[in-house]
N, C-alpha and C positions, 0 to 999 in steps of 0.2 A: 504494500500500500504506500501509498505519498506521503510525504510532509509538508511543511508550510513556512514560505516567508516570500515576501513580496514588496514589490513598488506602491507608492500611489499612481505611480504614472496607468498600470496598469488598470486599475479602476476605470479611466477615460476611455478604453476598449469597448465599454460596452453601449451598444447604442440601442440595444432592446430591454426597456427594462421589463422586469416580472409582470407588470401589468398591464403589457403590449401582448402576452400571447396568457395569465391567469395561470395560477397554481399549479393544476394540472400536466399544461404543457411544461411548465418549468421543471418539475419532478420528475416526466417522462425522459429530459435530457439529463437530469441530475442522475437518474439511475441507470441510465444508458453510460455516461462514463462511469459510474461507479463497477457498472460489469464490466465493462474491457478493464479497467483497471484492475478488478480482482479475476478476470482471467490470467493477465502475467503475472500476476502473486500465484495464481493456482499451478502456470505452469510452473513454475520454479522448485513449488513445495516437494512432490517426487524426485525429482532431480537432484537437488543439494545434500542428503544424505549419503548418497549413491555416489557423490563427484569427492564428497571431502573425504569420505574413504578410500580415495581412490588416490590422495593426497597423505592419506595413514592416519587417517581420524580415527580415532574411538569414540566410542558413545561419549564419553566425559566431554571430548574434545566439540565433538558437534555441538551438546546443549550449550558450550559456549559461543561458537559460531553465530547459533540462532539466537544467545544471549545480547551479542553484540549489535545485531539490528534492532533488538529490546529496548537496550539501555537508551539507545538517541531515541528512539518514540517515548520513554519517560522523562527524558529531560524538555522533548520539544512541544511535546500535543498539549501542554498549556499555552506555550508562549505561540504557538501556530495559531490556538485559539482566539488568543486575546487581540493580535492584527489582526484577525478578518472580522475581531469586535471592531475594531479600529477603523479598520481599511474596504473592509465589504470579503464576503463570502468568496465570489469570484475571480479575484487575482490569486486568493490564497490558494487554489485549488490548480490554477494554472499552472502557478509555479510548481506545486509539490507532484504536478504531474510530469513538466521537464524533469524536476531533481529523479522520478521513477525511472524516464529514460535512462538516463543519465545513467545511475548506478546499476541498470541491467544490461548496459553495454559492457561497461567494467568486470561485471560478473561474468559475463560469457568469454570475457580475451584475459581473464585470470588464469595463470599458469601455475601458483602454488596457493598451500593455504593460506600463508600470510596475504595473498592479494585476494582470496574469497573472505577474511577476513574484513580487509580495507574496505570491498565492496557492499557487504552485509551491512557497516556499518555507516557508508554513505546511503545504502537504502532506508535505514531507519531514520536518518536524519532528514529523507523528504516521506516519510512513514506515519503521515500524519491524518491524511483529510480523508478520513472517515468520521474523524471529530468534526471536522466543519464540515461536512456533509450533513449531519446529523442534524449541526446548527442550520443551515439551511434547509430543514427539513421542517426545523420549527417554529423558522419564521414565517414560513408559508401555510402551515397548516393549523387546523383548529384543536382544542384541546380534546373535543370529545372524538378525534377520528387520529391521533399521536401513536398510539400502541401501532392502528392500523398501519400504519405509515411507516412506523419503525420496522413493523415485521416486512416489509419491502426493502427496507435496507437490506434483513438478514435474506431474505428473498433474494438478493441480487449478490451477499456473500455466495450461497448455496448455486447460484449459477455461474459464475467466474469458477468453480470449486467442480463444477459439474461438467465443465469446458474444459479448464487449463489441467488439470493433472492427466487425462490423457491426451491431452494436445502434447503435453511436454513429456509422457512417455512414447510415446509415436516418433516423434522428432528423437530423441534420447539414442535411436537407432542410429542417426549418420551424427552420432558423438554430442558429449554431455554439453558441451557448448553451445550447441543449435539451438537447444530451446529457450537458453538466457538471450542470445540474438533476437531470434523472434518474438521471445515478449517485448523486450528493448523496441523493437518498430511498432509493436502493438501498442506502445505508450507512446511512442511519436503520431502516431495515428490518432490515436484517442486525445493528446494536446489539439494536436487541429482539429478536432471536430469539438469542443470544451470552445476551442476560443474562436468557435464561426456560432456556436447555439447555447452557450450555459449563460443564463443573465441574473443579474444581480437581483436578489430578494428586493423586493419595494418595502414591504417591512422593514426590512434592516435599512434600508436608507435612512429612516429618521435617528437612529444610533442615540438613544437613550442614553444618560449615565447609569454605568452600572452598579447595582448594589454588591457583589460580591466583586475582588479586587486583588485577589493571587487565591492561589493551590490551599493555601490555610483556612481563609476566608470560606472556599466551596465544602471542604472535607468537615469542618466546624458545621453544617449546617447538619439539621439531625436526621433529614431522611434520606440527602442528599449522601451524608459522609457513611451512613450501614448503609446505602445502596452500593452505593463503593468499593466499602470492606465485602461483601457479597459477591462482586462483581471481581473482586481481585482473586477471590477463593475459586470461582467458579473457572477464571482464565488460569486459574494455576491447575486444577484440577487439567483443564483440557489439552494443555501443556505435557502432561504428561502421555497422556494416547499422541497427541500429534511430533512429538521429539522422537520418539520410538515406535510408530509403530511399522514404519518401511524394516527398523533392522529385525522388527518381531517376523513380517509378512516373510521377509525373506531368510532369516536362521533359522524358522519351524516351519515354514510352507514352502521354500524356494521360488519366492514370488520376485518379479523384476522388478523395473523402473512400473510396465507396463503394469503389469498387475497390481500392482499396487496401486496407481491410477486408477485402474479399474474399481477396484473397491472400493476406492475415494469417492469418483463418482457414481456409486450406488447410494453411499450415505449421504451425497448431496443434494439429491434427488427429495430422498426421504424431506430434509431439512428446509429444503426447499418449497416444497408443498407444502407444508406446514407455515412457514414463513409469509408464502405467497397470498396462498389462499384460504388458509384453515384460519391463520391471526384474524381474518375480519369477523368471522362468526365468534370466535373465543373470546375476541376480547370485548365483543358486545354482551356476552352474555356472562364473562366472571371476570373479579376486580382484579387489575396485575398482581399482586400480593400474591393471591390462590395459584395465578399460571407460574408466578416465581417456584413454589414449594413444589408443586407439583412437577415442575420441569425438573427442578435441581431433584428429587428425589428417584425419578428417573433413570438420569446420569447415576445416581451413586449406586442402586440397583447395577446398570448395566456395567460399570467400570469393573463394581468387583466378582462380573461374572466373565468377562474376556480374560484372565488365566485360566479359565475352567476349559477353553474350546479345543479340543483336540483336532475339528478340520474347519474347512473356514465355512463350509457350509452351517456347522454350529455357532461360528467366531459372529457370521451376521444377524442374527438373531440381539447379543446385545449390541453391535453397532449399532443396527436399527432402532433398537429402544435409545443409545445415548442420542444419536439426530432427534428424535422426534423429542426426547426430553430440552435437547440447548435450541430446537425452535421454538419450544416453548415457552422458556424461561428468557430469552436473550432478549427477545423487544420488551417487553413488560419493565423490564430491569431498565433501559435505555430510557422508555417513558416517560417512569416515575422520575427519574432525573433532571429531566427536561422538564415536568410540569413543574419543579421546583427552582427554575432557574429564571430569571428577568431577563426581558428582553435584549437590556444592554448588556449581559453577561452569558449570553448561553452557548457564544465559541469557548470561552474560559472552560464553565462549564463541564460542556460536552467533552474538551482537552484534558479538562482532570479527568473527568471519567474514564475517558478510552486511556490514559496513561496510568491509572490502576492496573489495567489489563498487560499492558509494556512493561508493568514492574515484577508483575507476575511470569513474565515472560522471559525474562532476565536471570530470575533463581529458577523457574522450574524446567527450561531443560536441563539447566545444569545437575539439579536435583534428579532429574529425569531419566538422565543418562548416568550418574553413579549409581542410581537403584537401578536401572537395567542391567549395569556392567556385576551389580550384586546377585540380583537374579530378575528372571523379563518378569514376573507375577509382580512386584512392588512396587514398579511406576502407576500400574492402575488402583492396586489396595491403596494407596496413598490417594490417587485420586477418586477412589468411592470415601474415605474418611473426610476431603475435601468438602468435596458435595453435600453429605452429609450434615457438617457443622458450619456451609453457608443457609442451607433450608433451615435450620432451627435459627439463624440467625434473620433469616426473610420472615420469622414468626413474630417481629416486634415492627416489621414495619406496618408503619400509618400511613393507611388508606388517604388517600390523597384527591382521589379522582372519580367524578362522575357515580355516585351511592345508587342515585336514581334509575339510573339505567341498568345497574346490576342485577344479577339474580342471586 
């Protein structure tokens, strides 16, 4: 994914604003980059296990790897936030989509690890705008239809996810380099079509002062900061399945780049239609709080039944349940966030938020990968205790949103 930093100059680019083509179309382009752009994260994901081992990575070695594009998305997805408070939605998203190219050219003409390395961590530092994605999601839309809206975010995770890992095992075939190229133009491709049709929220034009004012300020708020803590537990939990599970697919099943893809995009699927289409029913009819516990409880079920599967025909049964649990649980969470943020703060916001995720992402492959290299059952028991003690902790959140229309 992108990060964020920008000109003002770039603001003036836009000569349609949001209420020259209404909500709708603006969302339809917002989620149109947001899938090519998690297409080239999805091709990558298969591939970079498989390339750094092929450089002499160990498990240990990789969860740092992936640590290292963590750590810049937790230093920058506030401060990405708070310019496109500043500056408009728009430039910020532009940019962090050059910075995409950018670092998935480097990744492909990387010759050792220290330069997959350098590159991992130039990618985290334009690793951002899905925070401000999210922000202009909520400046365009209404409170009573936000979950809906959110589950289109994850809707359009689940398709980038659904695409790119066998795009980039297919490619993976004429050498591990192909597919970081080709995403690399997929993000050139997706910058020009961003900066001929994504316009600037008309909302956010009027740029309110905000009432929250750094990372301290948002995490201090009290539904705002356990949604957080919740949301940090639930990304460290998933951390653990997605750091290990290419070395799992292939040291107990002999699975490739390809298969592994493949399996990818089965669970995306799932995640996806859940996301897409099942969030607008769900969330009209129970309060986020209920689809937080229920999802997260899900996930802990299924994590600690994947050491249990002896072929993978068993192994997809709890994948299936973890997808259908983190579609259900992920916008809910995103939400409640947003309903809790003012309009002149909700890139900040949305930047602490998704940099809870970043920080989680930081310790647990690394975590990820010594319990793998202890035995492969522990990454996931770890991430069913996870799951576990963020649902008991989703049991003190305050109902926030729309009582009336609940059942």
């Amino acid at each position: 994914m992108a990060a964020t930093a920008g000109g003002g100059t770039l603001l003036s680019d836009n000569p349609h604003p949001e209420s020259d083509a209404g909500p709708s179309r603006s969302l339809g382009v917002l989620f149109s980059v947001i899938v090519v752009d998690l297409i080239g994260f999805g091709i990558v994901v298969p591939i970079l296990p498989f390339w750094s081992e092929r450089f002499g990575a160990s498990g240990t070695t990789l969860g740092a790897l992936l640590a290292s594009h963590a750590t810049m998305q937790f230093l920058l997805a506030p401060l990405w936030g708070r310019v496109s408070d500043r500056i408009g939605r728009r430039p910020v998203m532009l940019v962090t989509i050059a910075g995409t190219a950018l670092s998935l050219l480097f990744l492909g003409l990387a010759d050792s690890l220290f330069q997959l390395f350098c590159a991992r961590t130039l990618s985290g530092a334009f690793g951002s705008n899905i925070s401000v994605a999210t922000a202009y999601v909520t400046d365009v839309t209404e409170e009573a239809d936000r979950t809906r809206w959110m589950g289109m975010i994850g809707a359009s995770f689940a398709v980038g996810f659904t695409l790119g890992p066998p795009i980039g095992g297919l490619l993976s075939r004429l050498g591990h380099e192909f597919p970081m190229l080709f995403a690399a133009g997929l993000a050139t491709i997706n910058l020009v079509w961003a900066a001929a049709r994504l316009t600037e929220p008309e909302r956010h034009q009027e740029r309110p002062k905000p009432d929250l004012t750094s990372r301290l300020d948002v995490l201090r708020a009290p539904t705002i900061g356990r949604v957080c803590l919740i949301y940090f537990l639930f990304s460290l939990a998933v951390t653990q399945l997605e750091t290990t599970f290419a070395f799992l697919m292939s040291h107990r099943f002999g699975y490739d780049e390809l298969g592994v893809g493949l399996v990818m995009l089965a669970m995306a699927v799932v995640m996806g239609g859940i996301q897409g289409g099942g969030m607008k029913r769900l969330s009209g009819r129970f309060a986020e709080r209920r689809l937080v516990i229920t999802g997260l409880g899900l996930m802990s079920l299924a994590f600690a039944t994947v050491p249990l599967s002896s072929t993978v025909a068993f192994l997809m049964l709890p994948l299936g349940i973890a997808a259908v649990g983190r579609g259900i649980s992920q916008p809910p969470m995103m939400s409640l966030v947003s309903l809790g943020a003012d309009e002149g703060s909700r890139g900040l916001v949305m930047g602490v938020f998704q940099s809870t995720a970043s920080a989680a992402r930081i310790v647990g492959p690394i975590a990820a990968g010594i319990l793998y290299d202890i035995g492969q059952p522990f990454p996931y028991w770890t991430a069913a205790g996870l799951t576990s003690l963020a649902a008991l902790l989703a049991l003190g959140i305050t109902a926030t949103a729309r009582p009336e229309t609940r059942t």
